[in-house]
C-alpha positions as CSV (number, residue, x, y, z in Angstrom):
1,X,-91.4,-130.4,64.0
2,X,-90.5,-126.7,63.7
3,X,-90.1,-125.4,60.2
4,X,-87.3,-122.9,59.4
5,X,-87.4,-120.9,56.2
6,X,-85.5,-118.0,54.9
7,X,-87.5,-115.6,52.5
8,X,-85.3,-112.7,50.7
9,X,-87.2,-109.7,49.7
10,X,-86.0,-107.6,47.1
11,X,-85.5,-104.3,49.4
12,X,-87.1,-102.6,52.9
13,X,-90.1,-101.0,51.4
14,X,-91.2,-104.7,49.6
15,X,-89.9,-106.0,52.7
16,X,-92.7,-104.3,55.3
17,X,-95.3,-104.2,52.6
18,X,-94.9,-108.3,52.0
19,X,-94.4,-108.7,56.3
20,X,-97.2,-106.3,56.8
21,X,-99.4,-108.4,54.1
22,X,-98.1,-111.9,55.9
23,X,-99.5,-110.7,59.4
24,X,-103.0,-110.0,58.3
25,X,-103.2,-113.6,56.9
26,X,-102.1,-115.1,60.1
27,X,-104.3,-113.1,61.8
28,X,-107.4,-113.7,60.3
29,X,-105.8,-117.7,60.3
30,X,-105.8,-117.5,63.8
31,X,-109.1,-116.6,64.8
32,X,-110.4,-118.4,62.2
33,X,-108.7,-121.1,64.2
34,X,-109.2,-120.0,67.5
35,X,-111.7,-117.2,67.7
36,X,-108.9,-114.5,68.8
37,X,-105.5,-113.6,68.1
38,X,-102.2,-112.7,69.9
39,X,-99.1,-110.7,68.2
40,X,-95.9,-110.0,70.3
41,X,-94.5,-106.5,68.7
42,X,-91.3,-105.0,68.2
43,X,-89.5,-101.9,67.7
44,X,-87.2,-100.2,65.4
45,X,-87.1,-98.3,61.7
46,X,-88.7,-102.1,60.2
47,X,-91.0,-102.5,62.3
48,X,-92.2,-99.0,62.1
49,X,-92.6,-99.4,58.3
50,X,-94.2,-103.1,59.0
51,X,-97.0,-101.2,60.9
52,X,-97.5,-98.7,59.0
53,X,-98.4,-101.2,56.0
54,X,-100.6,-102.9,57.9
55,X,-102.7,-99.8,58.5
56,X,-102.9,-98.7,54.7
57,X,-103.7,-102.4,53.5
58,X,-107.7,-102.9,53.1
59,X,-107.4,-106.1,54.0
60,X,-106.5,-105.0,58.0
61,X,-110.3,-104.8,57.8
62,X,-110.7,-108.4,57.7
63,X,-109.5,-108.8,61.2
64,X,-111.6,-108.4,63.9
65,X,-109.4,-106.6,65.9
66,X,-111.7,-106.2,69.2
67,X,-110.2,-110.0,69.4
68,X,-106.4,-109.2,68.9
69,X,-104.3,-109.2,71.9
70,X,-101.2,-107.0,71.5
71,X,-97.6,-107.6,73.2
72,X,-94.4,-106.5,73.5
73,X,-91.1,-108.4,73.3
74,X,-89.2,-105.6,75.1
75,X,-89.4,-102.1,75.8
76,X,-87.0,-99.3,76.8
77,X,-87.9,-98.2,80.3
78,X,-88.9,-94.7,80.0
79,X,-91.9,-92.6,81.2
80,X,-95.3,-93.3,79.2
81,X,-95.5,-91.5,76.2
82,X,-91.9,-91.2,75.6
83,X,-90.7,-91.2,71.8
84,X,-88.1,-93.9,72.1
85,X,-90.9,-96.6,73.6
86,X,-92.0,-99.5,71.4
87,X,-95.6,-98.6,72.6
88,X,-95.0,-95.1,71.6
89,X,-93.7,-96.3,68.0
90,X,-96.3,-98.7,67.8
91,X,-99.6,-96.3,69.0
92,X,-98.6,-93.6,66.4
93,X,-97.9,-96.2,63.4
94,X,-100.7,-98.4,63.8
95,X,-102.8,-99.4,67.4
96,X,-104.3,-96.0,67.4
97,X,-106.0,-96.4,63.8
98,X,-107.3,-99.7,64.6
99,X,-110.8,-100.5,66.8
100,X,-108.5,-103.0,69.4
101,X,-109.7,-103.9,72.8
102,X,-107.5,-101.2,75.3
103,X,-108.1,-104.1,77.8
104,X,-106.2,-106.3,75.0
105,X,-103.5,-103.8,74.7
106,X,-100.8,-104.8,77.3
107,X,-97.5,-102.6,77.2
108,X,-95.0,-103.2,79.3
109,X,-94.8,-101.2,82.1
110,X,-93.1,-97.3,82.6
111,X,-90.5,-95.9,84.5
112,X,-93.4,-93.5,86.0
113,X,-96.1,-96.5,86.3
114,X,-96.9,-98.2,89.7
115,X,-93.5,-100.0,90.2
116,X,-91.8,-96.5,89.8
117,X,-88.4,-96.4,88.8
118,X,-88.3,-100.3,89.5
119,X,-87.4,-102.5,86.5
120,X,-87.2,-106.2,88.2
121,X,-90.8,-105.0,90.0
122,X,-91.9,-103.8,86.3
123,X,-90.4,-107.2,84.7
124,X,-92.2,-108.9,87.4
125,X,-95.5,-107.3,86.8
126,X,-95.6,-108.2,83.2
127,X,-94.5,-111.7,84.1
128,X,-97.9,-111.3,86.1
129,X,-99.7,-110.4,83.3
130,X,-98.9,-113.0,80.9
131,X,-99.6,-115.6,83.3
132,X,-103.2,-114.1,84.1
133,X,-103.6,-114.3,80.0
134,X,-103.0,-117.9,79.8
135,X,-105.5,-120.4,79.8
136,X,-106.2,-122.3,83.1
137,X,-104.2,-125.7,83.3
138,X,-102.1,-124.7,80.8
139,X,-98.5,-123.1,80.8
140,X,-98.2,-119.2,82.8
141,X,-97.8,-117.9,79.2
142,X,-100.6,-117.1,76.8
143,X,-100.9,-118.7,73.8
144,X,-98.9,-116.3,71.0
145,X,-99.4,-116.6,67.3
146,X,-96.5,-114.6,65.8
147,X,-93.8,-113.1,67.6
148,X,-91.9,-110.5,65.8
149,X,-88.1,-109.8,66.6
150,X,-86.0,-107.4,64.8
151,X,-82.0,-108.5,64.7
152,X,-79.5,-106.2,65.9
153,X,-76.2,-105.4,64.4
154,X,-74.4,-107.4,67.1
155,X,-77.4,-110.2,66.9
156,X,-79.3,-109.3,69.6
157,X,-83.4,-109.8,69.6
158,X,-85.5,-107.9,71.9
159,X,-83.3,-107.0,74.5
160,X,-81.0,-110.0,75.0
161,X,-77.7,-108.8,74.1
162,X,-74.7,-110.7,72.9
163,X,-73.2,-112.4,76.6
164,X,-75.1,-110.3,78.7
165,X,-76.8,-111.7,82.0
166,X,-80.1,-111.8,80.1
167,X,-78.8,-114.5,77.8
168,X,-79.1,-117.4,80.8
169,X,-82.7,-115.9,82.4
170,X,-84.9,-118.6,83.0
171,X,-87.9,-116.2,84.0
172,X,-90.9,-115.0,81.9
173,X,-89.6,-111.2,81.5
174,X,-86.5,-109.8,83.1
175,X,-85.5,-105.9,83.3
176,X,-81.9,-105.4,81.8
177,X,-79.2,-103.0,83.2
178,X,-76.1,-101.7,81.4
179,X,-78.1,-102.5,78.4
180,X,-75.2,-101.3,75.7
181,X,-77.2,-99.4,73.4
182,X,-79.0,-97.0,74.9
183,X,-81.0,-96.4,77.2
184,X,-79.4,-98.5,79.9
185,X,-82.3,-99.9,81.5
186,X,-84.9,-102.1,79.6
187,X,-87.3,-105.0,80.0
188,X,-87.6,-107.9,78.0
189,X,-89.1,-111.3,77.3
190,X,-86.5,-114.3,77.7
191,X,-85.4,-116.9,75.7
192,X,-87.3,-119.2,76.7
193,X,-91.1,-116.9,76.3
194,X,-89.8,-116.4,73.3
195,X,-89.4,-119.6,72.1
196,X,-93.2,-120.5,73.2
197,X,-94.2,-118.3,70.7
198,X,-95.8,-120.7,67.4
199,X,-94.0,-118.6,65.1
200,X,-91.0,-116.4,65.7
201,X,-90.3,-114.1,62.8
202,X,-86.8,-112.7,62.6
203,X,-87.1,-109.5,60.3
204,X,-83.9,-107.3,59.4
205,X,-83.0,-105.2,56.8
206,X,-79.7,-103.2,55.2
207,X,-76.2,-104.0,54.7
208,X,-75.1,-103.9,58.6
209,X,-77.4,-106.8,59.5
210,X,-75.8,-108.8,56.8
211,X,-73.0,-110.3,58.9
212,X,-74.9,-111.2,62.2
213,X,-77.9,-112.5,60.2
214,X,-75.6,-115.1,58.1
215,X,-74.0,-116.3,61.3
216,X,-77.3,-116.4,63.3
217,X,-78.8,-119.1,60.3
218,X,-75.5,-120.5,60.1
219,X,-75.9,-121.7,63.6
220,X,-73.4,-119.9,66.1
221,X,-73.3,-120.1,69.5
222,X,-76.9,-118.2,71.2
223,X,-74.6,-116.8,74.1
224,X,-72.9,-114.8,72.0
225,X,-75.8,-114.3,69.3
226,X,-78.9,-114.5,70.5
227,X,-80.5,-114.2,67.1
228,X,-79.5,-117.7,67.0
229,X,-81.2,-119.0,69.8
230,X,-84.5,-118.8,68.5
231,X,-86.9,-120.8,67.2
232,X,-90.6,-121.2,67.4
233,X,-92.7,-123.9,68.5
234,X,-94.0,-124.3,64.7
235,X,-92.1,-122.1,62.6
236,X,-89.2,-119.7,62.7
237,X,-89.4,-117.2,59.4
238,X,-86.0,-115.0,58.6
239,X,-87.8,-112.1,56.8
240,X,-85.0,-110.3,55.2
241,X,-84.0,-107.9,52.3
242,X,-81.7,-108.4,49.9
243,X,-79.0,-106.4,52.1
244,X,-79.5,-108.3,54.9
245,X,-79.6,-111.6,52.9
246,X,-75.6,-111.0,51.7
247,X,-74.2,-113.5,54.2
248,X,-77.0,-116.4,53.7
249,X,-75.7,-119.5,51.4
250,X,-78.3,-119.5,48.3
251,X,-79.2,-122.7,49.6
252,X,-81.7,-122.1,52.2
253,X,-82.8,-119.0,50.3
254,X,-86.5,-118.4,49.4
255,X,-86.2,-115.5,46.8
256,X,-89.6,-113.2,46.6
């Protein structure tokens, strides 16, 4: 049975210290478990100060991170290198201080890769990629420890945005157009990869997440908040700072 619980931080710097903290423990749970370990990243201001946390804790060195495979829930599709790519964010705050794998590094692909300016052959590729991850006999998905999402102002995760076509994909990965925040053109995991993901963690911060946060854990309609559409297949954590928090009920509040 999947286990949702709402912990309230006190503001963002506690916030990605204590998230930061929580991944290296299920981490080093996971291939203590399993030998290796798979984390889906995000972008954004959060998840920027997330990975930067992890990379000045000393406990990161627990982890043997030769056996971490790294994802990506979406990514803006832009040429390699390009500032406003999650893998950009992500190399410069954290993967390129740690000893990973490159072959365990898996981006999602650029505007100037081998699909060219292609998102649904880009999407597709990725799709391809996850699939040749999995184990054999099993699912075309790998399996995926924690999933990180951040949640947008309007309740969007990834890049499935509030009644856009994305919301009713079926597929693995599907490219976005007429994204509406910029830039137009994206690619993204699904609802459903998401929600194959043992634990989804929802993490948000500041006043102007408050009201799409409160109504995502309240329970409205995925459709038109996709925040609220997800849940993992053992535990969905709302990782949230005080801000953010203002639209919860107490009730299913876990202060820290």
């Amino acid at each position: 049975m999947t286990e949702t619980s709402v912990v309230v931080h006190a503001d963002p710097d506690v916030l990605a210290q204590a998230v930061a903290a929580r991944l290296i423990v299920k981490l080093i749970d996971a291939q203590a478990e399993r030998g290796e370990a798979a984390v889906v990243l995000t972008g954004g201001r959060v998840a920027a100060a997330v990975q930067r946390a992890v990379r000045t804790l000393p406990a990161r060195d627990a982890i043997d991170w030769s056996r971490v495979d790294v994802w990506w829930g979406d990514e803006r599709f832009l040429p390699s290198g390009h500032p406003d790519r999650n893998e950009t964010q992500a190399r410069e705050a954290l993967l390129d201080a740690l000893p990973l794998d490159p072959a365990r590094i898996h981006p999602m692909p650029a505007s100037d890769g081998p699909d060219g300016d292609d998102p649904e052959a880009a999407a597709a590729r990725y799709a391809a990629a996850l699939a040749a991850a999995a184990r054999p006999g099993t699912a075309a998905l790998p399996h995926l420890d924690v999933l990180m999402l951040g949640v947008g102002e309007d309740g969007h995760i990834a890049s499935v945005f509030p009644e856009h076509p994305v919301t009713y994909e079926t597929r693995p990965v599907s490219a976005v157009r007429g994204s509406p925040k910029p830039p137009p053109t994206r690619i993204t995991l699904t609802i459903p990869t998401i929600n194959a993901a043992e634990e989804i963690w929802l993490v948000a911060a500041g006043a102007d997440k408050s009201r799409a946060v409160g109504m995502a854990i309240a329970g409205a309609g995925p459709v038109q908040l996709p925040a609220a559409g997800v849940t993992g297949v053992e535990r969905t954590l709302w990782l949230l700072d005080r801000a953010a928090a203002a639209d919860v009920k107490r009730s299913v509040r876990s202060l820290r």
